[in-house]
C-alpha positions as a Markdown table, in Angstrom:
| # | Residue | x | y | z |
|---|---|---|---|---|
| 1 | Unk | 46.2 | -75.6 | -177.6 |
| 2 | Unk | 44.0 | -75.8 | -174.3 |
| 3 | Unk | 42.5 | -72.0 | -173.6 |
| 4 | Unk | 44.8 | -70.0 | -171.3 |
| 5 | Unk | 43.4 | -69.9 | -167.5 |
| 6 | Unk | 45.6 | -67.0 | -166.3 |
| 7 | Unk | 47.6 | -69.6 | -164.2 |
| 8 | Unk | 50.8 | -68.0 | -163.2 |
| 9 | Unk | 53.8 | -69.6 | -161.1 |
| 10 | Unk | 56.2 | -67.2 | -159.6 |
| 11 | Unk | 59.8 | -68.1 | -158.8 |
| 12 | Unk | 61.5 | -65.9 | -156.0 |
| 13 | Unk | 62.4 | -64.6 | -152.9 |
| 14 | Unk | 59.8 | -63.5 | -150.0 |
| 15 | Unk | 59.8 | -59.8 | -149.3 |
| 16 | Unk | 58.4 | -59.6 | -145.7 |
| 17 | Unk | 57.4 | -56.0 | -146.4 |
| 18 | Unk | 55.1 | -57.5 | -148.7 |
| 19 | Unk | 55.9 | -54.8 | -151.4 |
| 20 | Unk | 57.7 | -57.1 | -154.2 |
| 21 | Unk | 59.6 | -60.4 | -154.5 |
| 22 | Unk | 56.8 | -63.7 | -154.1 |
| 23 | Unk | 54.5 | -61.4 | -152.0 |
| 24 | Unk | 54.1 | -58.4 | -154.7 |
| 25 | Unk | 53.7 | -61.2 | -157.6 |
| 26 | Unk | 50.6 | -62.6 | -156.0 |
| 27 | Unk | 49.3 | -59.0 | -155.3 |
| 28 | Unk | 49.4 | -58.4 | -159.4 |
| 29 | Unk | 48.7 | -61.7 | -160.5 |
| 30 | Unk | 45.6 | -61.4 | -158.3 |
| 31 | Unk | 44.8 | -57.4 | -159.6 |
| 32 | Unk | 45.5 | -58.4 | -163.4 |
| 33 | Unk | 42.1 | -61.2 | -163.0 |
| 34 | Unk | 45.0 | -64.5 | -162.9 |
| 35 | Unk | 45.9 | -67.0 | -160.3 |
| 36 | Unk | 49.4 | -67.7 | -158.4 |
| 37 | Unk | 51.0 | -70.1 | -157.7 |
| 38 | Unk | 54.6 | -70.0 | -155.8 |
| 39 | Unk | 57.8 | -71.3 | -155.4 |
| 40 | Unk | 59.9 | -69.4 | -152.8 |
| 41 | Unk | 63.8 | -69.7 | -153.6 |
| 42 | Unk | 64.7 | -67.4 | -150.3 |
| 43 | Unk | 63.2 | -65.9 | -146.9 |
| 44 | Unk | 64.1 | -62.3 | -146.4 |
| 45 | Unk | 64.3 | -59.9 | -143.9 |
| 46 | Unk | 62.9 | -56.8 | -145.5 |
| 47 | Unk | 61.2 | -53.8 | -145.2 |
| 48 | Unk | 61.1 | -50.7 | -147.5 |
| 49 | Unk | 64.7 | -49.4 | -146.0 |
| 50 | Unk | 66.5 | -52.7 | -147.2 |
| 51 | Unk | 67.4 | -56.3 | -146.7 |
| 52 | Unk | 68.9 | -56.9 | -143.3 |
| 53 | Unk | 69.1 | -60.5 | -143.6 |
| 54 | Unk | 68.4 | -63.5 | -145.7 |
| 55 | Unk | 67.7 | -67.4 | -145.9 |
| 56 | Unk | 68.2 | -69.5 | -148.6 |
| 57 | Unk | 65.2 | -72.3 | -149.6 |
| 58 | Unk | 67.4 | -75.7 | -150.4 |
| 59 | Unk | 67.7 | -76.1 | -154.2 |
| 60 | Unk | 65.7 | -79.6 | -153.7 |
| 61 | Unk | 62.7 | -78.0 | -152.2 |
| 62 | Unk | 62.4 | -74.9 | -154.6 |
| 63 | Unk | 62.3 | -77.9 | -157.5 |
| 64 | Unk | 59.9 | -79.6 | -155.3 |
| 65 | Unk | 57.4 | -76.8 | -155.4 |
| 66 | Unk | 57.5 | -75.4 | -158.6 |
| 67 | Unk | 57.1 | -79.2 | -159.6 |
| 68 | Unk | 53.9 | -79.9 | -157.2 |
| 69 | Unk | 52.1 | -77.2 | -158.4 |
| 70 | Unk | 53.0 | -77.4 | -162.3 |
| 71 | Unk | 51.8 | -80.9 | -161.7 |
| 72 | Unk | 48.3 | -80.7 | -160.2 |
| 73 | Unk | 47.4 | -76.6 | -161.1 |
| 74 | Unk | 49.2 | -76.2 | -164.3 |
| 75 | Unk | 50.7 | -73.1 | -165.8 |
| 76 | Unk | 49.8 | -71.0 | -168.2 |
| 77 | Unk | 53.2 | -68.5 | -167.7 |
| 78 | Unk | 55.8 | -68.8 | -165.7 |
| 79 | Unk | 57.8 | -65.6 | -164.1 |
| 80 | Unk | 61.6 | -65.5 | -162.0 |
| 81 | Unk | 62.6 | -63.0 | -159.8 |
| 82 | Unk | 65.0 | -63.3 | -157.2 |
| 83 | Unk | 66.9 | -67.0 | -157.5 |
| 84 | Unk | 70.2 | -66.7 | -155.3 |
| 85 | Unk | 72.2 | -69.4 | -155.7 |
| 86 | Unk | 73.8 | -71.2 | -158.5 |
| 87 | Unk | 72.1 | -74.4 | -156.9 |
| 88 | Unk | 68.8 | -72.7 | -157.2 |
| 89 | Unk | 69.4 | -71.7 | -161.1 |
| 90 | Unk | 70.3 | -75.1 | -162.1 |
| 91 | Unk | 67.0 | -76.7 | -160.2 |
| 92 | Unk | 65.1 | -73.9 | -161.9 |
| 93 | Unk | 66.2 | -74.7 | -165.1 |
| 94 | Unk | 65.3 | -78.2 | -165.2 |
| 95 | Unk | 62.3 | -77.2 | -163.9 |
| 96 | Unk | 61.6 | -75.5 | -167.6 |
| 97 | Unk | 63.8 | -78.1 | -169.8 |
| 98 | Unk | 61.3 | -81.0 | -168.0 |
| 99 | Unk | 57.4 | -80.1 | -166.7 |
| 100 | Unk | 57.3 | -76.2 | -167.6 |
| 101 | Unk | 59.1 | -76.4 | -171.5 |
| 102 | Unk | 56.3 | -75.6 | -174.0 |
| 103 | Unk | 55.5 | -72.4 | -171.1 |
| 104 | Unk | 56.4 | -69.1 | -171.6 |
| 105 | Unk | 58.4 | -67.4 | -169.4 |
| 106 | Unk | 59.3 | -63.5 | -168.0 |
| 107 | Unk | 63.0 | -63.7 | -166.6 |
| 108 | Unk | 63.7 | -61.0 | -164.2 |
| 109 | Unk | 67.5 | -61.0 | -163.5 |
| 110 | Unk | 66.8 | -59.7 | -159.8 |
| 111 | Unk | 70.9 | -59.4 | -159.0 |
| 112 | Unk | 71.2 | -56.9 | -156.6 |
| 113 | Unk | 68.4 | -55.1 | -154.4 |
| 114 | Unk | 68.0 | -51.1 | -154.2 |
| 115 | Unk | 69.7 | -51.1 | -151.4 |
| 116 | Unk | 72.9 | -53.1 | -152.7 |
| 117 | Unk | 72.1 | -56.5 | -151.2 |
| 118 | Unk | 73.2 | -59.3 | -153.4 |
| 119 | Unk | 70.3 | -61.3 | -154.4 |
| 120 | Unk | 72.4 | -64.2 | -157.1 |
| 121 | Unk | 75.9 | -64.7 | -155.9 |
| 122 | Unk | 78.6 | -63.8 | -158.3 |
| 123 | Unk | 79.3 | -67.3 | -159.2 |
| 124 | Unk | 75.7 | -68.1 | -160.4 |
| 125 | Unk | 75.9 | -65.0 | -163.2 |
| 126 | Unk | 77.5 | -67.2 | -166.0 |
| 127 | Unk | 74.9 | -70.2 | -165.3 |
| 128 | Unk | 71.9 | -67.6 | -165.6 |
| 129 | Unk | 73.1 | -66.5 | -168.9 |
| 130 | Unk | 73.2 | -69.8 | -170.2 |
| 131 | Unk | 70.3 | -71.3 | -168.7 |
| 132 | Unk | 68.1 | -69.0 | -167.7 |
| 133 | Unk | 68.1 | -65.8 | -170.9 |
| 134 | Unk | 67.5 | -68.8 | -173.3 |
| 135 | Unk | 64.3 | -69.9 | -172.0 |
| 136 | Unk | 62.7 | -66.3 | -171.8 |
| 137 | Unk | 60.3 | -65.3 | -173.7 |
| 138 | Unk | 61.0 | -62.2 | -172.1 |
| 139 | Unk | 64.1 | -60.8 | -170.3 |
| 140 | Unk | 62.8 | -57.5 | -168.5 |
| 141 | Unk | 66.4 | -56.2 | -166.9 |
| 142 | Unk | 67.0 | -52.6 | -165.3 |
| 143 | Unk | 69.8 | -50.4 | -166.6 |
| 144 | Unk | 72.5 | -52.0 | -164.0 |
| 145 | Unk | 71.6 | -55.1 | -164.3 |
| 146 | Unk | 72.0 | -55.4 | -168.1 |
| 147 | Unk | 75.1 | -53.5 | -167.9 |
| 148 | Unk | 75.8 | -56.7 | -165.3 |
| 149 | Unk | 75.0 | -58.9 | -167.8 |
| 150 | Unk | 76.2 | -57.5 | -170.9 |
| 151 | Unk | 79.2 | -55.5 | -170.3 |
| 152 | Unk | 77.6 | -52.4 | -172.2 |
| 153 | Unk | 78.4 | -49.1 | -170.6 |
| 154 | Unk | 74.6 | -47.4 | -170.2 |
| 155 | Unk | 74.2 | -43.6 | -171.3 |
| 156 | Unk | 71.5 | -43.4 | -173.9 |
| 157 | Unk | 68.8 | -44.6 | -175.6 |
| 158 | Unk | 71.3 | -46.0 | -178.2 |
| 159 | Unk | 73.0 | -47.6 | -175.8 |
| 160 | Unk | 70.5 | -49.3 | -174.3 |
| 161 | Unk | 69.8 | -51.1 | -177.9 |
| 162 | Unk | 73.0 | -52.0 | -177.9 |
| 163 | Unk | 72.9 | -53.5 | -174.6 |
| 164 | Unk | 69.2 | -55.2 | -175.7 |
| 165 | Unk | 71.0 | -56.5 | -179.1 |
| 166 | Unk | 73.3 | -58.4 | -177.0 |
| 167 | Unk | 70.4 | -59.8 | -174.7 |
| 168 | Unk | 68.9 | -60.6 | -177.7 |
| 169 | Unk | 72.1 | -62.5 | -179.1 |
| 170 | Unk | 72.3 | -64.4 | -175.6 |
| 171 | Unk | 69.3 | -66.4 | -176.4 |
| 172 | Unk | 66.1 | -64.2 | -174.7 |
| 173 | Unk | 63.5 | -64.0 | -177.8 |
| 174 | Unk | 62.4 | -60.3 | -176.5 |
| 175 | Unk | 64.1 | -57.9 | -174.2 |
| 176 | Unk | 62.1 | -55.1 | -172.0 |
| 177 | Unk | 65.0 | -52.7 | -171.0 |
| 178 | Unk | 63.7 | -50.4 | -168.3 |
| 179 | Unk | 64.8 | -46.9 | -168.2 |
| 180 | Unk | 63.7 | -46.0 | -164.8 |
| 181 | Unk | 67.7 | -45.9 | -163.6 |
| 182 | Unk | 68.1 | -42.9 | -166.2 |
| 183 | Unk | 68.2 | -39.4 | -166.0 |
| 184 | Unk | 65.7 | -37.2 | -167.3 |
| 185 | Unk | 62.0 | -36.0 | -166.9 |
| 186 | Unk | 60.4 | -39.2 | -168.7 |
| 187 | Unk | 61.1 | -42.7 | -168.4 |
| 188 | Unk | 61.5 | -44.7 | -171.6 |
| 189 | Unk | 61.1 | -48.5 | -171.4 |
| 190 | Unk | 62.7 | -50.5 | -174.0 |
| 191 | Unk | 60.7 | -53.9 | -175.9 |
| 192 | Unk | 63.0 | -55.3 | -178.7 |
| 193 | Unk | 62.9 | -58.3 | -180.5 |
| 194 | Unk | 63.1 | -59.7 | -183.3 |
| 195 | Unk | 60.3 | -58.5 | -184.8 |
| 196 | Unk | 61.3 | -55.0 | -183.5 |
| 197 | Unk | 61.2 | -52.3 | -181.0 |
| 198 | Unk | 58.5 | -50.7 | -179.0 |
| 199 | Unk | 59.3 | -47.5 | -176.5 |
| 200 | Unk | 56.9 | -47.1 | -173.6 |
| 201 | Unk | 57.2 | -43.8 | -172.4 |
| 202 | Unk | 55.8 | -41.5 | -169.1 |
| 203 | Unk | 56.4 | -38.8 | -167.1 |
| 204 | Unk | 58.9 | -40.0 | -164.1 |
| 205 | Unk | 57.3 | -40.0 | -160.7 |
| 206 | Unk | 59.2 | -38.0 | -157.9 |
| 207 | Unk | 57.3 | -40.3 | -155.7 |
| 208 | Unk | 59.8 | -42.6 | -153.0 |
| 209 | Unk | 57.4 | -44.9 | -153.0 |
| 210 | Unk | 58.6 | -47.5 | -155.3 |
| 211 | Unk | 59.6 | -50.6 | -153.9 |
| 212 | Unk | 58.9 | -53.7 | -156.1 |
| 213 | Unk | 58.2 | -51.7 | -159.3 |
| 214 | Unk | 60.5 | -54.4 | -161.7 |
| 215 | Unk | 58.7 | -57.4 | -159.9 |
| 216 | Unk | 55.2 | -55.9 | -160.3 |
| 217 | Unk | 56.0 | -55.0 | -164.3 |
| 218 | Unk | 57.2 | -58.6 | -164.5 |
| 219 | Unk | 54.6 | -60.5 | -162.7 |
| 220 | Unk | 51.9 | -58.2 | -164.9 |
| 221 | Unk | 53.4 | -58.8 | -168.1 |
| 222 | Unk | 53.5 | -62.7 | -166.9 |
| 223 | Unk | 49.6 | -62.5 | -166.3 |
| 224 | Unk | 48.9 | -61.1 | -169.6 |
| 225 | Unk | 50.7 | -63.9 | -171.4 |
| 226 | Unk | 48.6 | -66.3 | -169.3 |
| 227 | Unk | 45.6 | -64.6 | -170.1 |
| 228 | Unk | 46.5 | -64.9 | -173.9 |
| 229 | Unk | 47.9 | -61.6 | -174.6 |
| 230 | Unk | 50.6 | -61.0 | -177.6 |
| 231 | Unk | 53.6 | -60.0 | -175.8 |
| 232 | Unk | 53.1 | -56.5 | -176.5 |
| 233 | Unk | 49.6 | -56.4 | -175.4 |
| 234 | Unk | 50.7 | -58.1 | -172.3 |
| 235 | Unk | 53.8 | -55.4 | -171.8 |
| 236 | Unk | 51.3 | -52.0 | -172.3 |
| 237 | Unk | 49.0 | -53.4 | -170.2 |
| 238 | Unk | 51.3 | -54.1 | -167.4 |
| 239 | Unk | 53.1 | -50.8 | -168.3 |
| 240 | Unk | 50.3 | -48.9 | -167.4 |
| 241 | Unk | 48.9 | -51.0 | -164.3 |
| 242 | Unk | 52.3 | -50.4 | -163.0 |
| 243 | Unk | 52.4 | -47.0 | -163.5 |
| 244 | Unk | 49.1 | -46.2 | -162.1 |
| 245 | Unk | 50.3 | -48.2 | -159.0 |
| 246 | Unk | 53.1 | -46.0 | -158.2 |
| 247 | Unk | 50.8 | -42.8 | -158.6 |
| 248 | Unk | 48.5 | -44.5 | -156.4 |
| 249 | Unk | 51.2 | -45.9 | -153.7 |
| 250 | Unk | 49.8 | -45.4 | -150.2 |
| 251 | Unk | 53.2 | -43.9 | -148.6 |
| 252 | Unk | 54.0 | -46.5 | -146.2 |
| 253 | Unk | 57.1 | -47.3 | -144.8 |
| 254 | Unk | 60.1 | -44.9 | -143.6 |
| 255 | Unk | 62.2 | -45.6 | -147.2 |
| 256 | Unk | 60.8 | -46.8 | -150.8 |
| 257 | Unk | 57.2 | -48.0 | -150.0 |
| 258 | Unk | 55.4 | -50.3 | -151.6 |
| 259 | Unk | 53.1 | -50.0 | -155.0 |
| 260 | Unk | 49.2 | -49.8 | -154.6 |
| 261 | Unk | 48.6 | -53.0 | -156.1 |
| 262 | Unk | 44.8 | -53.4 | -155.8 |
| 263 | Unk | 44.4 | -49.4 | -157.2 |
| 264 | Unk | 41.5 | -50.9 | -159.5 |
| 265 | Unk | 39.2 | -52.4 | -157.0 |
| 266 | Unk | 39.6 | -49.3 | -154.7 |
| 267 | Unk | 38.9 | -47.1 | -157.3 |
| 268 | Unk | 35.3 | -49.2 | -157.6 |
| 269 | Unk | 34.2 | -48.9 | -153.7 |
């Protein structure tokens, strides 16, 4: 097997506020020592109050990216985010059946924005269970959207392995279930698999500032694998990178502002 390179090719939307979607996967790819390469699947109208507007990439041309780059830079992890269309899903999945199959990849079922945009139209849910959650190496959905996906009520811990069982059962070989959606002082993130579970726990920030958080966790854990990480190597290291980068936000924005991505490199200065 050729020595990972770090090379990471992110699937999704563009966030013009820069704080998540394609934008805040090339900020943590970048941070975590990898290199990105994109595919954009949407243009959107953004900023850290919501998405006003949005613009869908033809199906074709999302293929046609992720295809140029797999072909010339190479891969060494692949991460999802925002896809849209049921168009864009099926292009995507060919994508990993054909150039991208012996890849691993982080699947982030990006369904529905903070702000209650729809980001994958109602009628591309069932395709994205059956193509998409079999090809992940890891699944890494909130508390909504596995309820979404899974049709588990979410109240508790236990019912969030519950929920992860049936992830599991869909096809994804390991599940992150993030708790950030529940009540209490601490957050608890889920990792099950097959080989177990892992909980990765923190106080919860009362900071706003948290806009592209599930991207960020994604796109690190994505890097890690690149880099040639285990899985759960690759999840506490982009546990606590994230973390760290919502302490450290820099409070932009009149809503949820972005993550300090780069919190390393200004620590250094």
């Amino acid at each position: 097997m050729a020595k990972a390179k770090g090379r990471v090719l992110a699937i999704g939307g563009s966030d013009s506020g820069a704080g998540a979607g394609i934008q805040g996967d090339l900020k943590t790819v970048a941070a975590l020592g990898g290199y990105a390469t994109t595919a954009v699947t949407a243009i959107t109208v953004q900023d850290t109050r919501g998405v006003h507007d949005r613009f869908g990439v033809p199906a074709r041309l999302v293929e046609a990216q992720a295809r140029a780059v797999l072909a010339d830079i190479g891969a060494d992890a692949i991460k999802t985010g925002m896809l849209g269309s049921l168009e864009i899903v099926h292009a995507v999945a060919r994508v990993l059946d054909g150039p991208a199959r012996k890849i691993p990849v982080v699947v982030d079922p990006v369904l529905v924005s903070t702000s209650g945009a729809t980001l994958l139209e109602p009628r591309a849910r069932s395709a994205f269970v059956s193509l998409l959650i079999p090809r992940a190496r890891l699944l890494t959905p909130n508390i909504p959207e596995a309820q979404v996906l899974t049709g588990v009520e979410i109240a508790t811990l236990d019912d969030r392995r519950r929920a992860g069982e049936r992830l599991l059962g869909m096809g994804a070989k390991a599940v992150l279930l993030k708790g950030g959606h529940a009540k209490g002082a601490a957050v608890i993130d889920l990792l099950m698999s097959a080989d177990g579970e892992s909980l990765f726990e923190g106080r919860r920030s009362t900071s706003r500032h948290t806009h592209g958080t599930g991207c960020t966790l994604a796109s690190g854990v994505a890097t890690g694998l690149a880099l040639g990480l285990t899985l759960d190597q690759a999840v506490a290291a982009a546990w606590a990178y994230t973390a760290e980068a919502i302490r450290q936000a820099p409070g932009l924005g009149k809503g949820h502002g972005p993550l300090e991505h780069f919190w390393a490199a200004r620590q250094k200065k």
